[in-house]
N, C-alpha and C positions, 0 to 999 in steps of 0.2 A: 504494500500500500504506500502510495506516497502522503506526503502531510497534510494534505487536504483530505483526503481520504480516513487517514488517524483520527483526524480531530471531527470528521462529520461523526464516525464511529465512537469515540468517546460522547460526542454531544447527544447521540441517541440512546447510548449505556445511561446517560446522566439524566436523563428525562425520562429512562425508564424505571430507574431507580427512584426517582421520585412522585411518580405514578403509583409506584409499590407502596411506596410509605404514606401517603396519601388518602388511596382506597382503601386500605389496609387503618389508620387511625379514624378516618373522616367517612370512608363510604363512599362510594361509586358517583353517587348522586349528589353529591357534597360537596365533593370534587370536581373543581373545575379547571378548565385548560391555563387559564391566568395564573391562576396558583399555583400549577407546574410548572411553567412560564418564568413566573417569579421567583420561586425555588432554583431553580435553573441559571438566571440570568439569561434567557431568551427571551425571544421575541414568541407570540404564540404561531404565528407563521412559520416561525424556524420548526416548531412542533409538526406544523403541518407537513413539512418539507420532509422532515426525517421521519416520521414516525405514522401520520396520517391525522384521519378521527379521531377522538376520544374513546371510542368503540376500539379501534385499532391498537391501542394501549391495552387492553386487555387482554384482546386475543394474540399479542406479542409473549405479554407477561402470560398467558397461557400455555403458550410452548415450552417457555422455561420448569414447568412441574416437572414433564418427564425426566430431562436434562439434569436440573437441580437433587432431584429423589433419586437419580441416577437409575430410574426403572429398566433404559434397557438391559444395563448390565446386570442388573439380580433376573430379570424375564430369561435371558441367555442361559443361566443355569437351572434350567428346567430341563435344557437338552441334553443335560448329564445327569440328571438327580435320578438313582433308584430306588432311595428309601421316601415310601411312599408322604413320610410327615416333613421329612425336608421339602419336598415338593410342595406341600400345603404351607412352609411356613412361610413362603417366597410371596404370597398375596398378604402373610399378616406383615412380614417386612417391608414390603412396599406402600402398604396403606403408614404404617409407622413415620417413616420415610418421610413421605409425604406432606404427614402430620406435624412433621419435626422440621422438616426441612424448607416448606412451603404453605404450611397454615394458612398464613398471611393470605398466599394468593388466590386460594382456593373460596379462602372464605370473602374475600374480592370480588371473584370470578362470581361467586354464588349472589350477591348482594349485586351485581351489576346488573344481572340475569335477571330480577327482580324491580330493576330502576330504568330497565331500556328494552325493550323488546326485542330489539334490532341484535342483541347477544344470545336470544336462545340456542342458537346453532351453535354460537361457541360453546355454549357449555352440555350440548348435546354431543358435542365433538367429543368432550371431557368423558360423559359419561358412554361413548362408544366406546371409545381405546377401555376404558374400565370392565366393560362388556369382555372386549376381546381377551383382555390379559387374563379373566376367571375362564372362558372358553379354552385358551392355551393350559390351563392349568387342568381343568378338568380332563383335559383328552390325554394329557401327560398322564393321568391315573387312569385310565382305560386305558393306556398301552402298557401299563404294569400290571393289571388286571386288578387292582386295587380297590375300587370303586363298592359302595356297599349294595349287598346282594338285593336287584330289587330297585334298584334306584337308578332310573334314566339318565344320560347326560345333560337331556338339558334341563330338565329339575336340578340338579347338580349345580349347573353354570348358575341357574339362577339363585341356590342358596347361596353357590360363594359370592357372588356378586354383592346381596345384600348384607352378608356378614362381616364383608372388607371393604365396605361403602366410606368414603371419608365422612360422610354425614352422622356414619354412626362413632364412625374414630371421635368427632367433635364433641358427641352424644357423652361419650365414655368419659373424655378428658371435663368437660365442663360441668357437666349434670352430677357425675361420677367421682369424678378425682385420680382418675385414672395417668398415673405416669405414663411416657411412650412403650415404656419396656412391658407395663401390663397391659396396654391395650394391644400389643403385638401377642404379646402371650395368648390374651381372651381370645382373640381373631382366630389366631392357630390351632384351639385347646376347642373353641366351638366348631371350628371348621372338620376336625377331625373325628370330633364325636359324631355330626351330621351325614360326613359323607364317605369316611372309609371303615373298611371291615373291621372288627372290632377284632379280632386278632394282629391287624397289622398297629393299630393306635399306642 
């Protein structure tokens, strides 16, 4: 990159970051471009320039989940795991993750979805890949033959899905009191009573 180039990139890190912190204390709706703007020392146009809408800010700071929770690389070790609770704990790890590592933006992400219509898809996006990754995991335990006798895949998909739901991660930590370490635990210790054989648990 030459130096123009550095510095558009930092300017768009910088605005992103303060987008985060923003939605995250203030709220979607609360938060307005000027205020990043200002935060920043930009112009709001410069916002436009590098980053887009307001809308746009989000579904940026949305990419960053995967990235940040570092999911692809705990998903990657599905394609090795044979014990079948290893397998299972890779969805409570990643919801953890998550949790830990991206709260902020999730619960952003969720509060926007709520303040603008025009984000539903973003966060239906959110909750596809969330879809897929309990799919991947589910078919991982039917090819070890794990699975509890009786119990279809996609009833399956669908318990793990709701079980390692960040909604419920929040459920646990707030309502509950729940540390990362025990809601990673709950996730994994329910996940396994529901859906594999009770001999392998």
């Amino acid at each position: 990159m030459n130096r123009r180039e550095l510095q558009a990139a930092e300017t768009r890190r910088l605005i992103l970051a303060s987008a985060r912190r923003h939605f995250a204390k203030d709220g979607y709706a609360r938060t307005s471009l000027k205020t990043i703007a200002g935060d920043v020392g930009v112009s709001v146009q410069t916002i436009y320039d590098s980053v887009g809408q307001k809308a746009d800010l989000v579904r940026q700071l949305n990419d960053l989940i995967d990235e940040e929770a570092q999911v692809g690389r705990l998903a990657a070790s599905l394609r090795t795991a044979t014990d079948p609770v290893e397998v299972l704990t890779v969805s409570g790890r990643i919801t953890r993750r998550i949790h830990e590592q991206c709260g902020d933006l999730v619960r952003a992400s969720l509060d926007a979805e709520r303040a603008d219509p025009e984000l539903v898809a973003i966060a239906a996006e959110g909750r596809r890949r969330h879809l897929a990754g309990a799919q991947a995991v589910i078919a991982r335990l039917v090819e070890l033959g794990a699975l509890r006798t009786g119990l279809i895949a996609e009833e399956a998909v669908v318990t793990l899905a709701a079980l390692s739901d960040i909604r419920l991660a929040f459920l646990l930590a707030d309502d509950h009191g729940l540390t990362p370490q025990q809601i990673e635990d709950w996730i994994s210790g329910q996940c396994a009573s529901a859906l594999l054989e009770e001999r392998l648990r």
